[in-house]
Backbone bond lengths (Angstrom), bond angles and torsions (degrees), N, CA, C in turn:
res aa  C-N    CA-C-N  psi(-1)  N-CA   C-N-CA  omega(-1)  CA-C   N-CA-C  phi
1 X - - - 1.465 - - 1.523 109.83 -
2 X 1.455 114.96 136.68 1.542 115.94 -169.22 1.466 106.73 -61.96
3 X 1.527 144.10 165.19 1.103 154.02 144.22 1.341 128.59 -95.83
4 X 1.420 124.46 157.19 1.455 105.57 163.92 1.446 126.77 -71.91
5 X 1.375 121.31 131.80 1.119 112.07 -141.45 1.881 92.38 -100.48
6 X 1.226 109.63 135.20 1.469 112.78 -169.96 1.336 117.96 -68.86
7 X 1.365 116.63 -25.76 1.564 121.19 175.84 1.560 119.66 -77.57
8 X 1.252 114.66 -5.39 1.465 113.49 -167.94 1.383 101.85 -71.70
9 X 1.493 110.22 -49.63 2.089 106.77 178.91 1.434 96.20 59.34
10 X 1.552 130.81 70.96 1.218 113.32 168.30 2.022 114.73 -123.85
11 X 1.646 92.03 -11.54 1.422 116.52 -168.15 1.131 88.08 -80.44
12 X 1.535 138.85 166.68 1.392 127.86 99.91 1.232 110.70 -120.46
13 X 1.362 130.33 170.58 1.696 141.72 -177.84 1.421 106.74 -72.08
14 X 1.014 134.58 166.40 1.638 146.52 128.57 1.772 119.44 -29.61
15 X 1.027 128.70 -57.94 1.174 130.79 136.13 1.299 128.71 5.18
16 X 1.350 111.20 -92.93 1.358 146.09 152.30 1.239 97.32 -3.36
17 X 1.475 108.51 -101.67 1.949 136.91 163.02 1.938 96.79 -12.72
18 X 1.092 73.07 -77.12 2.229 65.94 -163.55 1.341 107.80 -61.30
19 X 1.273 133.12 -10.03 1.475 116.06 163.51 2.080 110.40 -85.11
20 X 1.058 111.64 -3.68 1.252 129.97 -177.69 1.426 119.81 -82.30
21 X 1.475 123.80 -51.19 1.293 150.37 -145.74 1.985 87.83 -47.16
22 X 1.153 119.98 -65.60 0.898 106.61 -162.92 1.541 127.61 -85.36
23 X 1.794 108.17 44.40 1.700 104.14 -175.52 1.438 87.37 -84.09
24 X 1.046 106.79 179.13 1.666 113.27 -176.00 2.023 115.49 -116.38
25 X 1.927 87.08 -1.41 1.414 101.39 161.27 1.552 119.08 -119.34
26 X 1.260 117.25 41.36 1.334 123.54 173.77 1.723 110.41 -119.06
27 X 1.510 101.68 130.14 1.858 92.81 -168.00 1.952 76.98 -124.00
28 X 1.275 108.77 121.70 1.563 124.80 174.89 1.435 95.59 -90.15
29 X 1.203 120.72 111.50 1.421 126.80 149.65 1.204 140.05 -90.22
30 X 1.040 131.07 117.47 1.540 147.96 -151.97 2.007 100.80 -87.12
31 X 0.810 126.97 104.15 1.700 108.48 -173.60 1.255 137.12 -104.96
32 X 1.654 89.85 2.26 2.049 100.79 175.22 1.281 97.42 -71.22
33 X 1.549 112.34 -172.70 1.236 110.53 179.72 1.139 116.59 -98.78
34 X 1.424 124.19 166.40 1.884 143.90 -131.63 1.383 107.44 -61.70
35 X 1.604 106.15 -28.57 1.358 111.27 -171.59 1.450 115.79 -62.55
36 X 1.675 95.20 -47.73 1.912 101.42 -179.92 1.108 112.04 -72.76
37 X 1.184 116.99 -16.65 1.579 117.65 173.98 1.760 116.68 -74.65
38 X 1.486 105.80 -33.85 1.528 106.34 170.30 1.151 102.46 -96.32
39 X 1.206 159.58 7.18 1.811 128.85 124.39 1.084 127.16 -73.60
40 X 1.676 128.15 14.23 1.318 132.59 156.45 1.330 120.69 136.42
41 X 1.239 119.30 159.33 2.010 110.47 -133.17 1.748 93.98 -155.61
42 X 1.169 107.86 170.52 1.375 89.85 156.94 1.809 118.11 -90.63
43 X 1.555 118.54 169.92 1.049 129.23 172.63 1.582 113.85 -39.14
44 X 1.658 119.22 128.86 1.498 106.33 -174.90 1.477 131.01 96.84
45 X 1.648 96.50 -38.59 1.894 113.56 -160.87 1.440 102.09 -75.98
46 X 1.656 114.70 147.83 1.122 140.24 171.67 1.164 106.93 -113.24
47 X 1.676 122.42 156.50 1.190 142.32 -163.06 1.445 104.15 -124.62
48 X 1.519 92.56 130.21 2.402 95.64 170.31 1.255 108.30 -65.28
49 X 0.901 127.58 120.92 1.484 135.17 166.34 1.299 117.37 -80.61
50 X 1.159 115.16 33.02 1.455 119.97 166.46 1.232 110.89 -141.47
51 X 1.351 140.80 166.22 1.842 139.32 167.22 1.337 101.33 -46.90
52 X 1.370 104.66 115.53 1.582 123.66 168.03 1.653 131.82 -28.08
53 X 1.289 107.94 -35.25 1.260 123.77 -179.28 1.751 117.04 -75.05
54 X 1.357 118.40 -25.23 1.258 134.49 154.27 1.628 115.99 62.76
55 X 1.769 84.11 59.70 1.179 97.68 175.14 1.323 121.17 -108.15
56 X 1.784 130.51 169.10 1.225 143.97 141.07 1.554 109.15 -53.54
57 X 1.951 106.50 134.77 1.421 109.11 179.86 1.025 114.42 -130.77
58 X 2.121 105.96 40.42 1.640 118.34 165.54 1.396 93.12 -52.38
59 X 1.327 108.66 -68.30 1.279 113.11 -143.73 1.835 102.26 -107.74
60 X 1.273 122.76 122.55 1.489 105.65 160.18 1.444 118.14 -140.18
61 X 1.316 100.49 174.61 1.428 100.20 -171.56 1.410 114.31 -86.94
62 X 1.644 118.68 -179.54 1.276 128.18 -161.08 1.844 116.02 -58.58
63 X 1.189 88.40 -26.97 1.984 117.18 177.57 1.149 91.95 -71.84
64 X 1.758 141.97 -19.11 1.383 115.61 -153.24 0.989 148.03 88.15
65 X 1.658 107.56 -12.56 1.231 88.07 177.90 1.736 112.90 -128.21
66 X 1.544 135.79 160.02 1.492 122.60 168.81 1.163 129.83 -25.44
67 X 1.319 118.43 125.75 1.477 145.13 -179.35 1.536 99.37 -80.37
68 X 1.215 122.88 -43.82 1.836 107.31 -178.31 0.550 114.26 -151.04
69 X 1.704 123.23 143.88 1.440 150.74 -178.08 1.278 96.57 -9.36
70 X 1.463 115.89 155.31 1.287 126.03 175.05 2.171 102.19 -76.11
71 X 1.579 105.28 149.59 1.580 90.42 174.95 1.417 104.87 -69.53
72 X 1.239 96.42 -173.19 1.720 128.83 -171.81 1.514 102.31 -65.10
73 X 1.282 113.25 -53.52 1.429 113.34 169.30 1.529 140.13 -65.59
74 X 1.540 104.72 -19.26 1.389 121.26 166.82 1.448 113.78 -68.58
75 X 1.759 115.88 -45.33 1.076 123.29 -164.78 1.461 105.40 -70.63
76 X 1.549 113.62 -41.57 1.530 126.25 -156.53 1.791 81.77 -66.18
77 X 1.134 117.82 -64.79 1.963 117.18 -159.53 1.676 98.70 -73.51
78 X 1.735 120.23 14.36 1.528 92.01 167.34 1.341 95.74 -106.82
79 X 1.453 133.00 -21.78 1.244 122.19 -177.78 1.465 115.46 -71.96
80 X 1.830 107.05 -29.17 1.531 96.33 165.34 1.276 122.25 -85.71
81 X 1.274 131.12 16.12 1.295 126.40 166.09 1.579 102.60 -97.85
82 X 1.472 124.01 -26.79 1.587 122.67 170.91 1.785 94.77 -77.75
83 X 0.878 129.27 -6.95 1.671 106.15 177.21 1.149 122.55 92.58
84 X 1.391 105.42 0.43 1.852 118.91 177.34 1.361 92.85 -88.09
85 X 1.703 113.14 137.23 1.138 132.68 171.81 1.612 111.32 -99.62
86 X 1.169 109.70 -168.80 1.780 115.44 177.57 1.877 104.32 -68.41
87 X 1.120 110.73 -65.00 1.580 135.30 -176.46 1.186 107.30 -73.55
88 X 1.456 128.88 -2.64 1.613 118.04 -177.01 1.785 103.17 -76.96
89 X 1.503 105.50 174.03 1.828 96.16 -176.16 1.825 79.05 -116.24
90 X 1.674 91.30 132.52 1.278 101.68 179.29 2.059 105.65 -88.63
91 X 0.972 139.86 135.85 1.300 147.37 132.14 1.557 136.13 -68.11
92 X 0.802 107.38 98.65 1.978 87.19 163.27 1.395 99.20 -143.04
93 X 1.972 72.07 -178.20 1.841 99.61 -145.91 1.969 96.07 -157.14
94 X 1.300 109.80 130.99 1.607 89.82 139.79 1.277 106.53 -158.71
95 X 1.314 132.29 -134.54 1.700 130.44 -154.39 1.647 99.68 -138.17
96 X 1.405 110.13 36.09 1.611 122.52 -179.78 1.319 129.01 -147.11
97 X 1.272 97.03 49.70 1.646 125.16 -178.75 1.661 107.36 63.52
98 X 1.040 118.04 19.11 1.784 131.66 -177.26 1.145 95.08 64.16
99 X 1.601 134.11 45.80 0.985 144.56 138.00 1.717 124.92 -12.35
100 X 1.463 92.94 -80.38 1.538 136.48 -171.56 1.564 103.30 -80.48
101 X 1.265 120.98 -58.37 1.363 111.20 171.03 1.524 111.72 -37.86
102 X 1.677 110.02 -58.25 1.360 93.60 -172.44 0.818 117.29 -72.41
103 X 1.120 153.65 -45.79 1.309 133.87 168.60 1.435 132.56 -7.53
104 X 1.762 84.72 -64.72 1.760 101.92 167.14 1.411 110.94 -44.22
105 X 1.303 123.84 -62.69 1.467 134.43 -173.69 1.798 112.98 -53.07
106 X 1.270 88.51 -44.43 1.821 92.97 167.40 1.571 113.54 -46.93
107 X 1.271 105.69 -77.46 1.615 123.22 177.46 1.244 108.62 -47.21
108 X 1.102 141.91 -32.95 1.687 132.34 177.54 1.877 106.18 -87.15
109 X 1.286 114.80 -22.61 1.176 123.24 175.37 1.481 111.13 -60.67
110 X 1.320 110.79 -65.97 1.306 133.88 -179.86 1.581 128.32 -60.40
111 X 1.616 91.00 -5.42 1.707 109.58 170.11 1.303 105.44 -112.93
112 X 1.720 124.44 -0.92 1.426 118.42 165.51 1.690 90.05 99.62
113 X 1.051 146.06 36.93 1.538 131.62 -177.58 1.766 89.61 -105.52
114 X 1.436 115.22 138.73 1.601 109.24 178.35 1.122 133.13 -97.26
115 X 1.689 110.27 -26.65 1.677 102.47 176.35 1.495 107.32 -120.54
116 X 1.171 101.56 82.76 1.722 113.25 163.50 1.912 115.38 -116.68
117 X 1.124 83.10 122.02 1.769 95.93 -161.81 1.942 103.82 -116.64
118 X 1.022 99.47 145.00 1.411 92.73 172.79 1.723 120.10 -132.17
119 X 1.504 114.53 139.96 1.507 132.22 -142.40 1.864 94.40 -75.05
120 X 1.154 129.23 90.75 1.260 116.85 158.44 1.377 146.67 -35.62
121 X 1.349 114.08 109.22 1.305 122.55 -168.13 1.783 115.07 87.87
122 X 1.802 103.98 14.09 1.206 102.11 166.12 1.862 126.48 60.41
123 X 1.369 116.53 -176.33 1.000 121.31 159.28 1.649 129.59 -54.00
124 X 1.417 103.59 -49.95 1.344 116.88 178.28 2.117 103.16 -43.21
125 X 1.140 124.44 -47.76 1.681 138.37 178.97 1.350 85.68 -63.02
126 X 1.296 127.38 -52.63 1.749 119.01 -150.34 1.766 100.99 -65.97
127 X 1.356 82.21 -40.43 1.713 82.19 -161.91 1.393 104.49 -64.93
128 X 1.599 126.32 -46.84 1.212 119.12 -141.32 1.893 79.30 -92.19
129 X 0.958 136.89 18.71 1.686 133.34 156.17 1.272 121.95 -77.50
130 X 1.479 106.23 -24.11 1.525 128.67 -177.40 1.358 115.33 64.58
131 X 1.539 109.07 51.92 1.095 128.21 -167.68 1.620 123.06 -82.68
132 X 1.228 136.12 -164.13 1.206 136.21 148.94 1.168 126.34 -47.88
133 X 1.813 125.56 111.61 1.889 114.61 178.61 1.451 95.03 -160.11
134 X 1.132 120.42 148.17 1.737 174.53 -132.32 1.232 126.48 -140.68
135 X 1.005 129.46 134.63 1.314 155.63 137.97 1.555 149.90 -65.15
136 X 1.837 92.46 -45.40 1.299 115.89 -175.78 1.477 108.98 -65.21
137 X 1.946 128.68 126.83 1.536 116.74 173.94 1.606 91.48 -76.99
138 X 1.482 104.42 126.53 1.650 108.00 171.68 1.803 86.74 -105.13
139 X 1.561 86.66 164.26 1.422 132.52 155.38 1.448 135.29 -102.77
140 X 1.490 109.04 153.53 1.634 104.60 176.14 1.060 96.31 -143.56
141 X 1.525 127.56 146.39 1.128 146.83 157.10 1.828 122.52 -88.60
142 X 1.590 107.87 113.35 1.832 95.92 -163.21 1.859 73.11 -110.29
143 X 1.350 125.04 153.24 1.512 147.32 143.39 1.301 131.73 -76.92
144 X 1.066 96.66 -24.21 1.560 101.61 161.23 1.730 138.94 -133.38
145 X 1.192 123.48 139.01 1.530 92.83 -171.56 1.881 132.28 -110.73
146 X 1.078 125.92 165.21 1.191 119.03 -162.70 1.620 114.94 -54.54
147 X 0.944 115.38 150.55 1.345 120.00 171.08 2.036 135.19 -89.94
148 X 0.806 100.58 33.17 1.839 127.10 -162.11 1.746 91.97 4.66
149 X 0.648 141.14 141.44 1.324 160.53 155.84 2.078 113.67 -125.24
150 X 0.865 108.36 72.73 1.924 117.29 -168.34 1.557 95.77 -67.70
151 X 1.181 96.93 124.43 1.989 121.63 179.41 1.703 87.88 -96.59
152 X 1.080 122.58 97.58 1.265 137.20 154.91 1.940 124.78 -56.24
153 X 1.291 97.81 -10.82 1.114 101.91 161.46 1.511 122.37 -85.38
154 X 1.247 122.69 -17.02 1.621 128.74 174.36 1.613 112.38 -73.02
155 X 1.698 111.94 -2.84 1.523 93.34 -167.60 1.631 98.08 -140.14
156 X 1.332 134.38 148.65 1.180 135.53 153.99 1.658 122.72 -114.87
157 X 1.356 123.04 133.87 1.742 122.88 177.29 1.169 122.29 -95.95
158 X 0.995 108.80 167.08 1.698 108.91 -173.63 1.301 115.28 -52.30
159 X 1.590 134.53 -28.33 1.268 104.95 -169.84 1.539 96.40 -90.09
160 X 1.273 128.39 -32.25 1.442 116.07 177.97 1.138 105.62 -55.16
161 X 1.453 140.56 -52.59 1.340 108.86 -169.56 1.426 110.85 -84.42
162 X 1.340 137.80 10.32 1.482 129.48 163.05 1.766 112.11 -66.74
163 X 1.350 111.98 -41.09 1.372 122.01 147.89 1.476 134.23 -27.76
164 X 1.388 97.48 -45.94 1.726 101.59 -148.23 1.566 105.95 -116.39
165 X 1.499 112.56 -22.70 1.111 115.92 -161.62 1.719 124.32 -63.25
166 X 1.281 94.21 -33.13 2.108 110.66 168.58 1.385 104.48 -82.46
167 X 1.393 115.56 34.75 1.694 101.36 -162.52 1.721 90.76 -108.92
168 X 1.113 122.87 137.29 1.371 117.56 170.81 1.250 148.96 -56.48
169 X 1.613 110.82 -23.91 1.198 116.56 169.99 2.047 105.23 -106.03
170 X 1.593 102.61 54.96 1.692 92.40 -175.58 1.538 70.37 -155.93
171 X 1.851 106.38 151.09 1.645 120.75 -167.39 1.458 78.07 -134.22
172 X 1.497 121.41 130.30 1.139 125.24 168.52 1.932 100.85 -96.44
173 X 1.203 119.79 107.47 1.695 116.71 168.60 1.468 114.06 -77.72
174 X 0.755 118.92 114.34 1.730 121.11 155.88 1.176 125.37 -109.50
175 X 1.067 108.25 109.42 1.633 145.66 -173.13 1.352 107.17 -71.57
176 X 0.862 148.05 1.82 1.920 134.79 -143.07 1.735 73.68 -107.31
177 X 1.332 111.94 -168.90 1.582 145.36 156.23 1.423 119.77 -58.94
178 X 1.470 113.35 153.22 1.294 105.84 -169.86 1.381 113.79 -66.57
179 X 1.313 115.31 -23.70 1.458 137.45 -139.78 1.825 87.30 -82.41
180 X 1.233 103.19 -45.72 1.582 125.39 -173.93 1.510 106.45 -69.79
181 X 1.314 124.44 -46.66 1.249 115.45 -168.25 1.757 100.26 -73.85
182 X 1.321 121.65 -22.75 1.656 120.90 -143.22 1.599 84.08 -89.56
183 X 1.214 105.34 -49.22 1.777 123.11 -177.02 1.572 119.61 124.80
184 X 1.371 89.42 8.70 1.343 82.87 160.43 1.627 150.85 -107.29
185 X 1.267 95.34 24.62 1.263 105.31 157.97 1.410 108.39 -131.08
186 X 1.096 123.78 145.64 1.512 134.77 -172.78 1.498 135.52 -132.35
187 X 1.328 90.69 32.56 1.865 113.79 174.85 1.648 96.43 3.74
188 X 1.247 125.06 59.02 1.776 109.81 153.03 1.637 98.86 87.08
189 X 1.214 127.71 -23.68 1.608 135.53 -163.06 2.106 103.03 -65.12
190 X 0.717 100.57 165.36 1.551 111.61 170.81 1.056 134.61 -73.83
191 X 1.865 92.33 -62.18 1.556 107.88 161.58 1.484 119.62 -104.25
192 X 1.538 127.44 157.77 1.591 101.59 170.56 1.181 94.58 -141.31
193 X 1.454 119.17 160.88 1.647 149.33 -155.25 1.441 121.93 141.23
194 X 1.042 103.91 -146.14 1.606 129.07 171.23 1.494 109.62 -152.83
195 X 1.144 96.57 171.87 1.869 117.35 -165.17 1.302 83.30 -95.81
196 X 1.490 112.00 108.07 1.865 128.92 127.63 2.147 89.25 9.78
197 X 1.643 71.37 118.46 1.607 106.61 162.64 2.096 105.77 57.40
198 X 1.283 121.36 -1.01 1.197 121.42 -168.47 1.399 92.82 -65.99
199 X 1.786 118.69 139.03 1.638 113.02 165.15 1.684 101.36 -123.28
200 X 1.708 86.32 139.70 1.425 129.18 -163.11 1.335 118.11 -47.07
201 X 1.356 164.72 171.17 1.491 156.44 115.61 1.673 104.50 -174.17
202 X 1.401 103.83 88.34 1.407 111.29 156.84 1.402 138.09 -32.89
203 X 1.653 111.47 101.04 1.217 98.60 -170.45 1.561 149.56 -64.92
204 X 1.223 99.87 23.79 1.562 122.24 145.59 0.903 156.10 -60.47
205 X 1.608 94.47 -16.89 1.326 120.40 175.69 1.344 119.93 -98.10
206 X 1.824 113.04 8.49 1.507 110.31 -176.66 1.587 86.33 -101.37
207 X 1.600 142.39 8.45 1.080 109.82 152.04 1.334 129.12 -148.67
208 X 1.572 118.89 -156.45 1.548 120.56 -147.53 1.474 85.99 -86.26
209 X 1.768 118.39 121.87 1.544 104.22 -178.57 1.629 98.69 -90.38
210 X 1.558 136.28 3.82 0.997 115.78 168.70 1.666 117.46 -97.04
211 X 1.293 118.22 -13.64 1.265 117.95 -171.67 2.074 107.56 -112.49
212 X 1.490 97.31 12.90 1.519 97.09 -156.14 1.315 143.95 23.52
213 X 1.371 104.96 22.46 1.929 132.08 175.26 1.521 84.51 -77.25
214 X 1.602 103.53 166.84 1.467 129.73 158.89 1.504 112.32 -87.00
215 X 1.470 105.56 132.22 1.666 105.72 -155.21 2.267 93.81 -65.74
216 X 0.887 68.66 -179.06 1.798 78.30 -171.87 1.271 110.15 -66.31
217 X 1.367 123.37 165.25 1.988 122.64 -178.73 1.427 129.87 -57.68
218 X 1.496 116.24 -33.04 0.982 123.05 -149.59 2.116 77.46 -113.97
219 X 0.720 127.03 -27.50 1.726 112.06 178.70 1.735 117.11 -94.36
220 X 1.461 101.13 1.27 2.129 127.35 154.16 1.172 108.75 -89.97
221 X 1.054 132.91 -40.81 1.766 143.73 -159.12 1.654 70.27 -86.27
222 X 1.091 147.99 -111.61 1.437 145.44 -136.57 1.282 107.72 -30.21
223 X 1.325 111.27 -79.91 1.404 132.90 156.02 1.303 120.21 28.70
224 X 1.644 90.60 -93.93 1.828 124.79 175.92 1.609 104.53 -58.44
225 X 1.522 115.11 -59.61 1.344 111.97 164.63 1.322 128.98 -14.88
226 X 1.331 112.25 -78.18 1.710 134.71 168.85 1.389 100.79 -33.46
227 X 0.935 110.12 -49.84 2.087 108.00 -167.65 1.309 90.74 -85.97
228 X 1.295 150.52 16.43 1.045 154.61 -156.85 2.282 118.06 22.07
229 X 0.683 93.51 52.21 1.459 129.37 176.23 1.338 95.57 -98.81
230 X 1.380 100.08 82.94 2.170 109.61 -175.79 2.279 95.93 -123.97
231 X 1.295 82.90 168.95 1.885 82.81 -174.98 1.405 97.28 -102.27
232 X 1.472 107.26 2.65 2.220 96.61 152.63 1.480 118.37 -70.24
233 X 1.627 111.86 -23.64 1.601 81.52 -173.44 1.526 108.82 -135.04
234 X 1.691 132.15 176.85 1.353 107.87 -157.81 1.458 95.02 -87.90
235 X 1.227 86.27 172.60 1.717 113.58 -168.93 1.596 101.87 -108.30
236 X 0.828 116.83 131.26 2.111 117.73 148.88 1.763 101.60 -138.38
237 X 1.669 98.17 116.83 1.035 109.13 145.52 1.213 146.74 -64.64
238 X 1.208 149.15 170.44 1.706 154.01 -155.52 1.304 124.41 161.91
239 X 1.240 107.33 144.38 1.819 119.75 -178.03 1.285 110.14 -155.29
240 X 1.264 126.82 -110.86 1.313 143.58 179.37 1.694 108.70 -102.24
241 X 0.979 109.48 -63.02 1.200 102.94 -162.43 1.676 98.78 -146.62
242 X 1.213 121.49 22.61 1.637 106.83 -174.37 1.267 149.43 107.12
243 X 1.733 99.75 -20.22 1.427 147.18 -156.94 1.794 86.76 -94.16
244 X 0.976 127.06 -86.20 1.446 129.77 -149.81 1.377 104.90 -89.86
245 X 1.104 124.53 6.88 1.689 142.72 -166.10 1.697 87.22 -128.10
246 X 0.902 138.09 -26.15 1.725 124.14 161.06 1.883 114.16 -77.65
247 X 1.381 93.97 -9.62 1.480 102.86 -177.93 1.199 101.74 -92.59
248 X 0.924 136.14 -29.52 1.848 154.01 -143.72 2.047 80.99 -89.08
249 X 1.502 91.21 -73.73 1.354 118.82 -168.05 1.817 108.87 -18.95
250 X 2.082 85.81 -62.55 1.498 92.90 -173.53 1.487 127.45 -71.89
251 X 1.437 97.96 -16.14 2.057 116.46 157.95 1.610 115.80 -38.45
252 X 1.336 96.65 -39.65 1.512 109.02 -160.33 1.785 105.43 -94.97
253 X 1.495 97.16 -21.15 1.571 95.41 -174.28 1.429 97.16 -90.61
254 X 1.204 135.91 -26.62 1.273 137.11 153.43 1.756 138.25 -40.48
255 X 1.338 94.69 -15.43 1.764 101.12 178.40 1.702 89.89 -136.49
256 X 1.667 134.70 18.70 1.157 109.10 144.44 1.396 91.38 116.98
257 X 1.376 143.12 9.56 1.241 125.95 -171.10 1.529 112.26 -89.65
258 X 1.058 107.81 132.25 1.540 115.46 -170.40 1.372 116.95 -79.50
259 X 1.374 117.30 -33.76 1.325 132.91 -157.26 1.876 103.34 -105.84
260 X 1.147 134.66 65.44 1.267 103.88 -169.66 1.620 106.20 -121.19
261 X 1.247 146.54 159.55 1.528 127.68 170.13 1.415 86.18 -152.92
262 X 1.608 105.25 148.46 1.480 127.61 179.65 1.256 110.11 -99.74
263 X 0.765 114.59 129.26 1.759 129.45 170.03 1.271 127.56 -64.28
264 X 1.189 123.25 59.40 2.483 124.52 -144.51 1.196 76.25 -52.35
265 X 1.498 136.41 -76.88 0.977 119.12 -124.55 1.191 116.00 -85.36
266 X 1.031 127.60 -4.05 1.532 151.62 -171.89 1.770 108.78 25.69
267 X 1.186 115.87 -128.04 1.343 117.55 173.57 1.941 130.63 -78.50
268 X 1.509 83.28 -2.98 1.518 89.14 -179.57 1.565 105.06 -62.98
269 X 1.678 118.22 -16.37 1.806 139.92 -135.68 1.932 82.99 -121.74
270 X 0.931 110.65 -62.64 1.466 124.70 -139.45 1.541 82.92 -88.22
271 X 1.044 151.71 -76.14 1.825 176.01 -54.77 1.892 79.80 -158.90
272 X 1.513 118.53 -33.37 1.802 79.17 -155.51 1.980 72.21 -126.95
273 X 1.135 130.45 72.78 1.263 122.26 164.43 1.701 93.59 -156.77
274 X 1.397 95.87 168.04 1.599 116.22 -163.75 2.005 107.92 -94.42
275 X 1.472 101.20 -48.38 1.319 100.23 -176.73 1.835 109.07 -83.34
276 X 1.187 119.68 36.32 1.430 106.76 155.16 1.364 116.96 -151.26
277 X 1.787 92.48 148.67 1.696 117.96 -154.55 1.628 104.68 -41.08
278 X 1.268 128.95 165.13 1.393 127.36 154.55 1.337 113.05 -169.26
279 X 1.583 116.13 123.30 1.465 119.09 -179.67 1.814 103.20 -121.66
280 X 1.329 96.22 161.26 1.460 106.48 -164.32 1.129 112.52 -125.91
């Protein structure tokens, strides 16, 4: 059964954060959207100034919105327009089960950025600690900007996984809602189902909905187990669009999984095209 794996360092506590607040290389990012962030944030925190989900809007789907990750160059000039440098220590946090953080944390991962950590149990923990919180929209000024280096191992595309997905040693997870996986709900999509043989577990269920922490190692390790979601074989996550399948992702990098790749485009890709499988 998987463990939490001690090298990952991807959590930190509340704790942590408020003994932190004042390094002068820590940029706290706030990751719901702008609004909750301007009625109040934690102490320090900056807001994305762009749609949270942090996508490219060559291409989007029928819903509207970007099909893939933003490029290398989009990402590199939004962090220097947020004031995050190469060497700064990234934080995030928001009030949606670290939804959105991860995401964030995905996407900076996957461009090679190294210390981006995300605040366990979110805002929702911060607040009810009666902790440090703000108002003020701050700024940062970064001088230099990141250099994207893309780990191609964090991501898989549609035609690889049209390939791979009946393959035996690869677990397709789908994260979305039940409603979504069965086909009956169809967020705007074309087609609705799931991909032949994918097994189910909403990623909601990797955490504590009263404490908004990630439930502990050994009650995830079961979990994933049961769905047979083991760290022998590869993983590709999926949902809608990438969003809750970067959350999934970082579940898995958390108890040690070696093998994991996110699906960006998820069903926004798969849901509105003709040549791929779908049972309901």
């Amino acid at each position: 059964m998987p463990t939490l794996d001690p090298n990952s360092n991807i959590l930190v506590d509340t704790e942590w954060l408020a003994d932190n607040l004042d390094d002068p290389q820590l940029r706290i990012v706030d990751c719901d959207e702008p609004l909750a962030y301007d009625r109040m944030h934690i102490t320090g925190a900056i807001k994305i100034p762009v749609f949270h989900y942090i996508k490219n809007t060559s291409v989007v789907s029928p819903a509207g919105y970007g099909v893939n990750v933003m490029t290398a160059e989009e990402v590199s000039a939004l962090l220097h327009k947020m004031g995050i440098g190469p060497n700064d220590k990234v934080v995030a946090y928001d009030n949606s089960l670290s939804l959105y953080a991860a995401r964030f944390w995905w996407v900076l991962r996957y461009y090679g950025y190294q210390f981006v950590k995300i605040v366990d149990g979110g805002w929702k923990k911060w607040y009810r600690e009666g902790r440090s919180i703000g108002l003020d929209v701050l700024e940062y000024s970064a001088q230099d900007k990141l250099k994207p280096k893309t780990d191609e191992s964090m991501i898989i595309s549609t035609e690889e996984l049209i390939q791979s997905y009946n393959q035996s040693d690869t677990v397709v997870w789908d994260v979305r809602s039940q409603n979504e996986y069965i086909g009956t709900e169809t967020r705007g999509n074309k087609r609705a189902g799931h991909i032949p043989g994918a097994t189910h577990l909403e990623w909601k269920d990797t955490i504590d909905k009263t404490t908004g922490c990630f439930l502990d190692a050994n009650t995830l390790g079961d979990t994933l187990t049961s769905k047979g979601i083991t760290p022998n074989k590869k993983i590709v996550t999926h949902c809608q669009g990438g969003i809750r399948a970067a959350h999934a992702a970082l579940t898995l990098e958390l108890l040690g999984y070696k093998n994991v790749r996110n699906y960006d485009p998820s069903w926004n890709d798969w849901g509105n095209r003709q040549d791929t499988p779908i049972e309901t």
